[in-house]
N, C-alpha and C positions, 0 to 999 in steps of 0.2 A: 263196228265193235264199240261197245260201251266204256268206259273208264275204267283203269286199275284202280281197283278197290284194294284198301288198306286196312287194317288191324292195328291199334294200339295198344301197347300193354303194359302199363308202366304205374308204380304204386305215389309215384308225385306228381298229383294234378296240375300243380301247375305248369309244369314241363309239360303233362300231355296236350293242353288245353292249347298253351302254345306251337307245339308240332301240329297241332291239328290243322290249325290256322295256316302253319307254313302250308300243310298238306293240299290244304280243298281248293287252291289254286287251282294244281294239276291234277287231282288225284279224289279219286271217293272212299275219303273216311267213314267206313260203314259200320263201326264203334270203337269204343276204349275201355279198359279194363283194368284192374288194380294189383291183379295176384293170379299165381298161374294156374288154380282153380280155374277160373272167370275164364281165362283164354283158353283152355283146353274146352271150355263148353261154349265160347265164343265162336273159335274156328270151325265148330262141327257144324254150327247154326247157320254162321255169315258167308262160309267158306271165304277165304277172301285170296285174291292174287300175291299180296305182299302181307309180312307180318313183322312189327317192328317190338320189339321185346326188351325189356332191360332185365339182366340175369341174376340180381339181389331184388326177388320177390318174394310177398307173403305167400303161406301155404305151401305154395309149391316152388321153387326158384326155376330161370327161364332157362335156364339148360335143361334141366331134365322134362320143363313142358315143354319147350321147342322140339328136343327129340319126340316126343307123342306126336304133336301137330303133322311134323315131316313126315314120320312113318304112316300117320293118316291120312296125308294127302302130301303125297310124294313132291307134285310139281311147285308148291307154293314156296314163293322166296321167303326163308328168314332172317330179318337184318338185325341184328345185337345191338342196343346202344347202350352205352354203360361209363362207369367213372374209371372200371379198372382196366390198367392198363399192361398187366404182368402178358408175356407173351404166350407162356404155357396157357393161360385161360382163352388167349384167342384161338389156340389149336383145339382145346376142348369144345371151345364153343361150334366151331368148323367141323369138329368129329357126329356134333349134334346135329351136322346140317346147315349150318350157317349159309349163306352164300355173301355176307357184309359182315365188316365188324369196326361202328362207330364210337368214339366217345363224346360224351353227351356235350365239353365244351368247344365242339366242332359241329353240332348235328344244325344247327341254323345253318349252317354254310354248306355242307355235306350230304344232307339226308336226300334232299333230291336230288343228287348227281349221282349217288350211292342206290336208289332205287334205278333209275333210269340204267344202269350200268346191270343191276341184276336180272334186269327183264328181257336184256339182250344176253343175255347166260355165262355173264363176268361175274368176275365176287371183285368185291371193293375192302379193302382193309384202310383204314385211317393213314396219311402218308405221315405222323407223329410217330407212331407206334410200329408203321411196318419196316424199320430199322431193324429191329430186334426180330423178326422172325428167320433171319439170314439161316442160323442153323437148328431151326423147330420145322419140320414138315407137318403142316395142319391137319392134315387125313390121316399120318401115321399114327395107331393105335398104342405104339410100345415108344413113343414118343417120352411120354412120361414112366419111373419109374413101375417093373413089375409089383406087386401089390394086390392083397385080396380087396376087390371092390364088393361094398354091398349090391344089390338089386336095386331098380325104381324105384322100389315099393319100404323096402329098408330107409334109401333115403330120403323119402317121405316123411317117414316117421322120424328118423334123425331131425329134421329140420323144426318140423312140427314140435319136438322135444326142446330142440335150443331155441326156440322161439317163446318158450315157457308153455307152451298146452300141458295139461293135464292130459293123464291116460285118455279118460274119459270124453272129454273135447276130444282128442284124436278120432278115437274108436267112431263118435258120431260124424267127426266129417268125414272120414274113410267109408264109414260105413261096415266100418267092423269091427268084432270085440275086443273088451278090454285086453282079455288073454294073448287077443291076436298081434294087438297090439304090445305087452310086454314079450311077447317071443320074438318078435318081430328087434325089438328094442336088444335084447340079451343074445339074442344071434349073432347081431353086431359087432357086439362088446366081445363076443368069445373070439370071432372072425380076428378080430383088429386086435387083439388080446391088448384089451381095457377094459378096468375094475371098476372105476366111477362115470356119475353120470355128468361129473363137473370134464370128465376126460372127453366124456362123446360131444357132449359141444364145444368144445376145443379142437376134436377133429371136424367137425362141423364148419366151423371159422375156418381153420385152415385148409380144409377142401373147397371151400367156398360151394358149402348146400346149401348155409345162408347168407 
């Protein structure tokens, strides 16, 4: 058998540039990526064994492209590394599929003991952070507050908006129109019942789409 092959996907090169190096020790880094665009057409191309993701990404953020990748290819490990360390986000992140969840001033010391651990079909959570999961169940869906959620496809555009895109920009990287894109935008707002666009990316932030 060949080596596990890894995915990187992370919008600060020089962290990835670094992980990469930790990686190719053990491991075959068979690319890296910037934004969750890139790895949702990364994963289809490279398929890869492990996929290591940081979930504050352009375009798309790594929770809602990790959930695609998973659903795409059910078996592949995905391991979160990130800065935040709120516990509700790691149970979201685990709802995505996770089977790891690192923070990035641990992943030198971490990430290969954290991979090694997912391959054997454990999930790894950072022992800094996993205090606080005492009473979050990570799989439970109703874990957090009930609440209308938008779609993928809503949040997409959410992100895309507090990110500053114009309709326009959206519409072309979605691949769909303007209008589609303001309904998409207004559906939202009626959902969440909010009147500005200063309020959606606000909930933007505080849902962390970006």
């Amino acid at each position: 058998m060949g080596r596990t092959s890894v995915l990187l996907a992370d919008d600060h090169l020089m962290l990835v540039e670094a992980l990469k190096k930790i990686l190719e020790v053990e491991y075959d880094v068979v690319g890296t990526v910037g934004d969750g665009h890139a790895l949702l057409q990364a994963a289809e191309k490279l398929r890869p064994d492990v996929v290591v993701l940081d979930i504050a990404m352009p375009l798309l953020n790594g929770l809602d492209a990790g959930r695609q990748v998973k659903h795409d290819m059910p078996a592949v490990k995905l391991i979160f590394l990130t800065m935040n360390e709120d516990p509700y986000l790691v149970g979201e992140a685990f709802r995505a599929g996770a089977s790891a969840y690192l923070l990035k001033q641990g992943a030198a010391l971490e990430l290969t003991k954290a991979i090694t651990e997912v391959l054997k079909g454990r999930t790894y959570i950072t022992p800094r952070i996993s205090e606080g999961l005492a009473n979050i169940s990570l799989r439970d869906p109703e874990a957090r507050e009930h609440a209308p959620k938008p779609t993928a496809r809503q949040r997409q555009v959410i992100q895309l908006l507090a990110e500053g895109r114009s309709m326009k920009e959206i519409a072309d990287l979605l691949h769909i129109t303007m209008r589609t894109v303001a309904s998409h935008k207004y559906r939202v707002m009626e959902i969440l019942q909010i009147k500005t666009s200063a309020e959606l990316v606000r909930y933007a932030v505080k849902q962390r789409i970006v």
